[in-house]
TORSEBA-149897 format. One line per field, with one value per residue (C-alpha): residue in one letter; x, y, z. Coordinates in nm, 2 decimals. Example, Ala and Ser with C-alpha at 12.3 -4.5 7.8 and 13.67 -1.06 7.14 Angstrom:
BEGIN
resn <- [a / s] .
x <- [1.23 / 1.37] .
y <- [-0.45 / -0.11] .
z <- [0.78 / 0.71] .
***
This chain:
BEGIN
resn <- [x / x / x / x / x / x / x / x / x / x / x / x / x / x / x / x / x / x / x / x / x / x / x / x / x / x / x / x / x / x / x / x / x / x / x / x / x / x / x / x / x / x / x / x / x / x / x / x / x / x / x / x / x / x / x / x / x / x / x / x / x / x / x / x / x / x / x / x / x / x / x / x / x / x / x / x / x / x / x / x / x / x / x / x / x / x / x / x / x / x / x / x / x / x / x / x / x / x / x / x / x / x / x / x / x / x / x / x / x / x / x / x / x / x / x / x / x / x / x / x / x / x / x / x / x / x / x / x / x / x / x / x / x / x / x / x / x / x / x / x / x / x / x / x / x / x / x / x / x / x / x / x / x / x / x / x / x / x / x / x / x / x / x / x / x / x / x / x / x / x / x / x / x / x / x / x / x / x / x / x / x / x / x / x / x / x / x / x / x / x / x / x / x / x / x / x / x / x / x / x / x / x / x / x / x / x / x / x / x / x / x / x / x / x / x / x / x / x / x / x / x / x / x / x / x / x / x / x / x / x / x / x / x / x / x / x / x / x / x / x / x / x / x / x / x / x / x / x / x / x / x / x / x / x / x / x / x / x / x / x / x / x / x / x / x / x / x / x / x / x / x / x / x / x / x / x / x / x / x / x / x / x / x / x / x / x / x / x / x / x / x / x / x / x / x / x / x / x / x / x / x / x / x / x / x / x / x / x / x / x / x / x / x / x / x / x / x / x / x / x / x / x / x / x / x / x / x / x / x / x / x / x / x / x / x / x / x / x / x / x / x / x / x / x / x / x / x / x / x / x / x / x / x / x / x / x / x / x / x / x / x / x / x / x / x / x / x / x / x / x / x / x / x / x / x / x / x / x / x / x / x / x / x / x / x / x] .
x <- [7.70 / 7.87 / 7.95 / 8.07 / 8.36 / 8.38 / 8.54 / 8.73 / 8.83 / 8.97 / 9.12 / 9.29 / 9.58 / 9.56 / 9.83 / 9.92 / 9.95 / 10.29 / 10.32 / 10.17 / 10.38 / 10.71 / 10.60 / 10.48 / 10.86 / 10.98 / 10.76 / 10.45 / 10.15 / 9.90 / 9.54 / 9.33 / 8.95 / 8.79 / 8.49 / 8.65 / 8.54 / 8.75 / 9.09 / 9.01 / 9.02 / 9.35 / 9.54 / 9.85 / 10.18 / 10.22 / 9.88 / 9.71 / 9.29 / 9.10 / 8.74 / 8.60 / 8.36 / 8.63 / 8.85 / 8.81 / 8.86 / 9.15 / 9.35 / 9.52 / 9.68 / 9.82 / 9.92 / 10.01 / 10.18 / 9.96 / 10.24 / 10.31 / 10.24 / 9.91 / 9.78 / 9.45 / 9.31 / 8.96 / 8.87 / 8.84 / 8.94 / 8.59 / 8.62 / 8.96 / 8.80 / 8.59 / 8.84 / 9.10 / 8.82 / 8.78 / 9.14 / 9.17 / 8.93 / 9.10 / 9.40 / 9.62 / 9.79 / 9.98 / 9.71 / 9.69 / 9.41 / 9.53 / 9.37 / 9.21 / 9.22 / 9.31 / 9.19 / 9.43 / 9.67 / 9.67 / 9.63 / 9.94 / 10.11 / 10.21 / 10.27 / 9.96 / 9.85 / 9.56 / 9.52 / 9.72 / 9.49 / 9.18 / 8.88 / 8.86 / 8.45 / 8.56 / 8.84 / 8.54 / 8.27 / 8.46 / 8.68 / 8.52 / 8.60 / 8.92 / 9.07 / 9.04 / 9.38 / 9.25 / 9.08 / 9.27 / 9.37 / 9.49 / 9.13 / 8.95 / 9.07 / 8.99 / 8.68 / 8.69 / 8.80 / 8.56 / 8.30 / 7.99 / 7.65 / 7.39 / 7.11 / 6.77 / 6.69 / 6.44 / 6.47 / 6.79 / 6.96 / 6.82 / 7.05 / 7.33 / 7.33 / 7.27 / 7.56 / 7.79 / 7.70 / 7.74 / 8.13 / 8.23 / 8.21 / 8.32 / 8.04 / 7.76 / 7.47 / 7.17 / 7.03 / 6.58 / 6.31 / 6.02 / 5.84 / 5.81 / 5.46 / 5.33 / 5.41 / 5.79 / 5.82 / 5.81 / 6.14 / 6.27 / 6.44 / 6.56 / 6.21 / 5.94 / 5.51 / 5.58 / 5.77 / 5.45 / 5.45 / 5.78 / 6.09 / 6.28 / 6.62 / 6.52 / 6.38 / 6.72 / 6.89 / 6.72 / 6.81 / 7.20 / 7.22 / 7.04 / 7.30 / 7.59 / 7.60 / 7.98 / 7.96 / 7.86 / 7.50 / 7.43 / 7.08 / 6.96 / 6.62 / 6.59 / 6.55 / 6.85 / 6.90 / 7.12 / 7.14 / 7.21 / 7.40 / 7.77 / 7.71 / 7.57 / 7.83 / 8.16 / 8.16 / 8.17 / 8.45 / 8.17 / 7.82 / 7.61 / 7.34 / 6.99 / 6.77 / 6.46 / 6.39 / 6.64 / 6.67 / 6.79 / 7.05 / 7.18 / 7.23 / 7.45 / 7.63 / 7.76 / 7.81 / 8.02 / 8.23 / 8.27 / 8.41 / 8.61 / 8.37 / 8.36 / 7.97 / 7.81 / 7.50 / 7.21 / 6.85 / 6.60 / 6.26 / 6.08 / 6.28 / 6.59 / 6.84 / 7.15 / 7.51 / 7.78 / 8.09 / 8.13 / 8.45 / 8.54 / 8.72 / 8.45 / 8.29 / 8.03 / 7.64 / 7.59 / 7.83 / 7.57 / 7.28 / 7.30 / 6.95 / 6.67 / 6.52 / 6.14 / 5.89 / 5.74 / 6.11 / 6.17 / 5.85 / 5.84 / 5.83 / 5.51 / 5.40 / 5.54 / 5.58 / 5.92 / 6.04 / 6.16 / 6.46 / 6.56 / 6.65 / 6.80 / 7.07 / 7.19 / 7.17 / 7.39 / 7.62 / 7.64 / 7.77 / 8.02 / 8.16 / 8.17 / 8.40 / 8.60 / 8.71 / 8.82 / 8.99 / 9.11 / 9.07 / 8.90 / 8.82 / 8.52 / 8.26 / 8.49 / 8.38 / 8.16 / 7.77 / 7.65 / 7.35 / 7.07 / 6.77 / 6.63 / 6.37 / 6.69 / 6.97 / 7.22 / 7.43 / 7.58 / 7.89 / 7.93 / 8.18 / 8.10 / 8.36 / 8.37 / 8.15 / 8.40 / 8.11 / 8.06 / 8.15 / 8.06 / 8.35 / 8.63 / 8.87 / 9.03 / 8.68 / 8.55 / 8.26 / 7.93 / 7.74 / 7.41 / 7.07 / 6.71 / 6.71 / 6.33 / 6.28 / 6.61 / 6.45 / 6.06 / 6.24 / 6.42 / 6.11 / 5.88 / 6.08 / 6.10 / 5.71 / 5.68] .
y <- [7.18 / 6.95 / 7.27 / 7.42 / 7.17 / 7.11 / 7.42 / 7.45 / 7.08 / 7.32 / 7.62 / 7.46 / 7.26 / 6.92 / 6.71 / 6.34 / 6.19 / 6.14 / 6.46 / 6.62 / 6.42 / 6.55 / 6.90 / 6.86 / 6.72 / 7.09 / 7.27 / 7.30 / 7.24 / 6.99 / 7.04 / 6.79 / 6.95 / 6.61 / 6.56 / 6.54 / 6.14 / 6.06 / 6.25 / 6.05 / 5.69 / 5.80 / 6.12 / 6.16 / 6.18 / 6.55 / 6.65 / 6.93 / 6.87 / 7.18 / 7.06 / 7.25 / 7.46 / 7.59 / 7.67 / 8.04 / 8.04 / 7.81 / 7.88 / 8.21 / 8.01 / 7.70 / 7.91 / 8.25 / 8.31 / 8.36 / 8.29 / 7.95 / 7.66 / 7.50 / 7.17 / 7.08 / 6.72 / 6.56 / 6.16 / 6.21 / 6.50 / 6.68 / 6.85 / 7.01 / 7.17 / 7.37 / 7.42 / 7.53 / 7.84 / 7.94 / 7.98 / 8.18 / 8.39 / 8.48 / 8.57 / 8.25 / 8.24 / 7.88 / 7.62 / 7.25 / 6.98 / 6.64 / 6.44 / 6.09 / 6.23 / 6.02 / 5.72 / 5.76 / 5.85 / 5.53 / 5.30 / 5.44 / 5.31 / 5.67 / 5.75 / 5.79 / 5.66 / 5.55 / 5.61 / 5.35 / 5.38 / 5.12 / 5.12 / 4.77 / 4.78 / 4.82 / 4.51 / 4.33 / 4.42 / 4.28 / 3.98 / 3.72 / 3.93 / 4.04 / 3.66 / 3.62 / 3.64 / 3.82 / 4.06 / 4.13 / 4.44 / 4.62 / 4.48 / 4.61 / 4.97 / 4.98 / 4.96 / 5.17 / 5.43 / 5.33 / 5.55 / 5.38 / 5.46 / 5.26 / 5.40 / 5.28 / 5.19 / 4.84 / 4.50 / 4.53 / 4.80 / 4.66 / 4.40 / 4.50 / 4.81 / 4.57 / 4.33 / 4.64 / 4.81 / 4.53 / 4.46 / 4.82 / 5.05 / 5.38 / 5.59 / 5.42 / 5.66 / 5.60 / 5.74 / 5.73 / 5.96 / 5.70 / 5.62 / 5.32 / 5.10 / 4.78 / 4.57 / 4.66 / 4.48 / 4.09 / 4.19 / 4.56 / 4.41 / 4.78 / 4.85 / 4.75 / 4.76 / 5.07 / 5.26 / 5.27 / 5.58 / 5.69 / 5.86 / 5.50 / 5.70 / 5.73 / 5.43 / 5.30 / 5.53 / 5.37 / 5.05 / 5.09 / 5.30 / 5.00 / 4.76 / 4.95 / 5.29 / 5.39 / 5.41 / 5.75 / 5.70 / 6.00 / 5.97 / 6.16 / 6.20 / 6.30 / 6.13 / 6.09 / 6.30 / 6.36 / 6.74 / 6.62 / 6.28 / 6.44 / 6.66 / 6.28 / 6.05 / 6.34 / 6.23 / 5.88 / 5.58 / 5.27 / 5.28 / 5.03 / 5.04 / 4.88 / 5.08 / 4.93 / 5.11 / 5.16 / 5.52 / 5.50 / 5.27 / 5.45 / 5.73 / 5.58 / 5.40 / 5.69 / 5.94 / 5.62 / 5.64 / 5.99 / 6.04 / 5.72 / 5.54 / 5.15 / 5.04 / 4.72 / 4.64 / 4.42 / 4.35 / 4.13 / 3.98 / 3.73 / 3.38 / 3.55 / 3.80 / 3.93 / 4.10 / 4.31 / 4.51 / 4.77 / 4.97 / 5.27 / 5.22 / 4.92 / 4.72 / 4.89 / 4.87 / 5.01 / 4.74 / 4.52 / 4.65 / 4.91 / 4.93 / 4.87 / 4.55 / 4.61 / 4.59 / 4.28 / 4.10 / 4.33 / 4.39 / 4.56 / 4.40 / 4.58 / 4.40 / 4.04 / 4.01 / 3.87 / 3.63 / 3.83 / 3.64 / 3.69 / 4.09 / 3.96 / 3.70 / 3.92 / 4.26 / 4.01 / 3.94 / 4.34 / 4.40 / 4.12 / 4.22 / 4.59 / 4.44 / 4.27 / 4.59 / 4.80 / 4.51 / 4.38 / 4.02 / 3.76 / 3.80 / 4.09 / 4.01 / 4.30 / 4.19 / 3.91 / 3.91 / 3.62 / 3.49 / 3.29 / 3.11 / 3.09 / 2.79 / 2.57 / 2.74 / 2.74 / 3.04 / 3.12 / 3.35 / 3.48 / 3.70 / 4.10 / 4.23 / 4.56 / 4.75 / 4.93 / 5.16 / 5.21 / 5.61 / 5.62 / 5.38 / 5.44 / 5.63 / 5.80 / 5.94 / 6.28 / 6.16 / 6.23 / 6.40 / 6.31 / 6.29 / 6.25 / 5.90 / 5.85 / 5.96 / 5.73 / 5.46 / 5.53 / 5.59 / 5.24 / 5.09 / 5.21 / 5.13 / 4.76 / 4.74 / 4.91] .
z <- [16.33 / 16.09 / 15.86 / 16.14 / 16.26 / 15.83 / 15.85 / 16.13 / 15.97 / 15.73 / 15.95 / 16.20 / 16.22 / 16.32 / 16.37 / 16.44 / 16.81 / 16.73 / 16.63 / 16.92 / 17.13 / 16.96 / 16.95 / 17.30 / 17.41 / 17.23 / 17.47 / 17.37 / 17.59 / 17.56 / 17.70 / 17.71 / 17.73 / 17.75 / 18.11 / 18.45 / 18.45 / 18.14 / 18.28 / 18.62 / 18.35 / 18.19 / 18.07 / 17.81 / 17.94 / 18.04 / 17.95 / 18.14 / 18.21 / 18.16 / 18.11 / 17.78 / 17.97 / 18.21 / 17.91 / 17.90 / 18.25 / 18.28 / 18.03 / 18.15 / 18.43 / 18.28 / 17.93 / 17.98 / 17.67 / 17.44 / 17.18 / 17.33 / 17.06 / 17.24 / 17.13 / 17.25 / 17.32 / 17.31 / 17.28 / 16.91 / 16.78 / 16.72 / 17.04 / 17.02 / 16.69 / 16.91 / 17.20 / 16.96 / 16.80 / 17.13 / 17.21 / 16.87 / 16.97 / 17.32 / 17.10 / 17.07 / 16.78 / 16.80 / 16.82 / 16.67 / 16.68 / 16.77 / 16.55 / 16.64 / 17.00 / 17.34 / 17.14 / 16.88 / 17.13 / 17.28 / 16.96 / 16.87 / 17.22 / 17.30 / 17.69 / 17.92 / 18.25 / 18.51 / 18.87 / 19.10 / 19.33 / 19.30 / 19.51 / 19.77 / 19.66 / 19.27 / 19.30 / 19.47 / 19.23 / 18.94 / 19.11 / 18.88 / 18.61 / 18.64 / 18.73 / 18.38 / 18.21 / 17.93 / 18.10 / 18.44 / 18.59 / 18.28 / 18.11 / 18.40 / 18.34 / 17.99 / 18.04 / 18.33 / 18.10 / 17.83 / 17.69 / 17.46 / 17.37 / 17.30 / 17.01 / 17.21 / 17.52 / 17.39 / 17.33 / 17.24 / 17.41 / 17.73 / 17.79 / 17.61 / 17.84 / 18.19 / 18.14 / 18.01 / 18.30 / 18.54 / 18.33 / 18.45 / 18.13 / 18.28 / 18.09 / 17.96 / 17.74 / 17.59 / 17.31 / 17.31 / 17.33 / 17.37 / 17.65 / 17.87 / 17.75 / 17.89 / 17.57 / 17.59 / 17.93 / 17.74 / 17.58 / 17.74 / 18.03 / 18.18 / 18.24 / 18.52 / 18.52 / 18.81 / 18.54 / 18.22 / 18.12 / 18.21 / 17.99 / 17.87 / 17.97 / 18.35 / 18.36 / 18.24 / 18.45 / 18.79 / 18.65 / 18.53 / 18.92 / 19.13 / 18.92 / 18.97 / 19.10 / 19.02 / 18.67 / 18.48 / 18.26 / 18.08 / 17.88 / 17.59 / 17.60 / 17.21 / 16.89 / 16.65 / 16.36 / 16.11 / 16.30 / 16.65 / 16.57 / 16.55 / 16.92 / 17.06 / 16.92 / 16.98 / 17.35 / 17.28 / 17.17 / 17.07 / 16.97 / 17.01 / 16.73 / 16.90 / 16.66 / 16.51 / 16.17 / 15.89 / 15.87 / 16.19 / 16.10 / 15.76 / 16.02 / 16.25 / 16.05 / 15.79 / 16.15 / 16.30 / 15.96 / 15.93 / 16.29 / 16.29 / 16.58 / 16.56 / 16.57 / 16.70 / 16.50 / 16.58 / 16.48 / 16.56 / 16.34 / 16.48 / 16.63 / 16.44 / 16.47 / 16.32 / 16.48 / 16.28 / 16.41 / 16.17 / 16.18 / 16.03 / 15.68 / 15.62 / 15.54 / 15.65 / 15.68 / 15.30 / 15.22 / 15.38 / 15.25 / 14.99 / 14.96 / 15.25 / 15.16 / 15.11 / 15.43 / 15.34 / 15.40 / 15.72 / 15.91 / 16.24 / 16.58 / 16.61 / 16.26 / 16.26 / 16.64 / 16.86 / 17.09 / 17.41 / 17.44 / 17.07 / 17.15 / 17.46 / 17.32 / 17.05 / 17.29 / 17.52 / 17.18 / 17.15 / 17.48 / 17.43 / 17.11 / 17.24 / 17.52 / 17.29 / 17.09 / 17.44 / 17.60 / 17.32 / 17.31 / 17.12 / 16.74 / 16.72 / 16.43 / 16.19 / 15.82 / 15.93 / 15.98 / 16.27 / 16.21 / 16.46 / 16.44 / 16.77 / 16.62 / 16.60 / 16.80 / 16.51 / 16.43 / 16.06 / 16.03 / 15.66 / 15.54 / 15.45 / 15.18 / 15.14 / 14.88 / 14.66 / 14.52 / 14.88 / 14.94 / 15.30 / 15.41 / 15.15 / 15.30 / 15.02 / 14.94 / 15.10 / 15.34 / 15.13 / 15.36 / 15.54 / 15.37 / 15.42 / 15.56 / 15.57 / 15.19 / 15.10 / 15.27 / 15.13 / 14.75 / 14.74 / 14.90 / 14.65 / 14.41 / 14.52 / 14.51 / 14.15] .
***
């Protein structure tokens, strides 16, 4: 996959939001191929919604001409790739990428709009919320329109996804393949004693759906790999990283630089815990640690044990931070690493420059490519005990 959309990187045009927006204004048409829930939370001024799996279909009807310059829209750009291929295949010859998709789009305070309408039990549901003066109306649909996944479904993820769901995040996934055990249930908030035994993602799904039932929660029932992370974290505008192991987190941080994707890092040892927001151009995570420190200075949960609540206040930090970055207010933890002890209740902020031998986050260096996160990981840690 990621050779794949390497080369159509290469083979199609892309062009800038601006751009598309001036070509657009000449006549061109812009399709945006994005789900049927993210056109409801906000579409581009003059866009057309043709879902991607309807393209084929579609596109006879709102583009005729095959000759027609066509410009074709996704939340980041990764999708359009793929639309545009398919539209070359059908025999368009005019087609163009918009790079940095709807996200871009709207960074860039180019035209696009909401709904008017708002649903009585929606303005109810979030009353508290919404009197806020930083938040408000306009807050409220941005997070309505948001889309964030969360990497685990634990001590973590757990709360981070409850109190996101509960704000109103439009489209809420989770990433884990595990199952649900008794000793998770100290600590794994999402999960009850009925549910042992049971998928994580569907016990998370009941949960997110007793909480609040209008929001989408897709769940991938799969483990993360460097060959699935791009198709998992295309449909997606934040990740929330609640991994436990380090490979883990190598991964998601280099596939959250490479496709531009802001990502809200936690982890948890014992009475303490640590929270990042790493954004794309750094400093990143390798900036953090460019190594893995060896296991006898990062144990397990399973080894060194955890205070429940210790997931829970920094998965609660997570979910604030993440609504931070889509409403837009505050001052998000970008270069900056929080750091609590439980034992005492204090909190340490220290700075994170960036690593300028760091070629994940430079972005005037081609993106390296993934690798064998579990060897990396083993090598360094070897190496630390030798």
């Amino acid at each position: 996959m990621q050779q794949h959309l390497q080369r159509l990187s290469q083979t199609i045009s892309q062009v800038s939001p601006e751009h598309a927006h001036q070509l657009e204004r000449e006549g061109a048409a812009l399709i945006d191929v994005r789900e049927a829930d993210e056109h409801a939370q906000g579409l581009a001024e003059g866009a057309l919604p043709i879902v991607r799996a309807n393209l084929e279909s579609e596109i006879g009807q709102a583009v005729p001409d095959q000759n027609q310059t066509v410009l074709l829209l996704c939340a980041h750009g990764v999708r359009s790739l793929l639309a545009a291929e398919t539209l070359a295949q059908m025999g368009y010859s005019d087609l163009h990428s918009v790079a940095g998709g709807f996200v871009d789009w709207q960074d860039q305070g180019l035209p696009w709009s909401l709904p008017d309408a708002r649903d009585p039990a929606a303005s109810e549901r979030y009353a508290r919320q919404t009197k806020l003066p930083e938040i408000g109306v306009a807050g409220q649909r941005k997070l309505a329109a948001a889309r964030v996944l969360i990497i685990g479904a634990g001590g973590l993820g757990s709360p981070a996804a409850l109190y996101l769901a509960g704000a109103g995040i439009g489209c809420l996934g989770l990433v884990d393949a595990d199952h649900v055990e008794r000793s998770n249930l100290h600590r794994q908030v999402l999960h009850t004693e009925p549910r042992i035994g049971a998928l994580k993602t569907e016990s998370a799904r009941t949960a997110l759906a007793a909480l609040n039932p209008e929001i989408d929660t897709p769940m991938h029932s799969e483990r993360l790999t460097r060959v699935n992370v791009e198709r998992l974290f295309s449909d997606y505008d934040l990740i929330l990283d609640g991994s436990d192991n380090f490979p883990t987190r190598y991964l998601v941080n280099d596939a959250c630089q490479k496709l531009k994707i802001p990502n809200v890092s936690a982890a948890v040892q014992g009475f303490a815990g640590q929270l990042s927001v790493f954004m794309p151009g750094g400093p990143c995570y390798r900036c953090l640690f460019p190594e893995p420190p060896a296991p006898e200075n990062a144990p397990s949960c399973a080894e060194a044990g955890v205070l429940g609540v210790v997931p829970g206040i920094m998965g609660l930090l997570q979910a604030l931070e993440a609504m931070k970055l889509i409403v837009g207010f505050g001052e998000p933890l970008t270069g900056k690493l929080l750091i609590y002890d439980a034992k005492t209740g204090r909190q340490r902020i220290l700075k994170i420059s960036r690593d300028p031998e760091c070629h994940y986050c430079d972005p005037g260096t081609p993106f390296p490519g993934y690798i064998d996160y579990a060897e990396f990981c083993a090598e360094h840690t070897h190496a630390t005990k030798d």
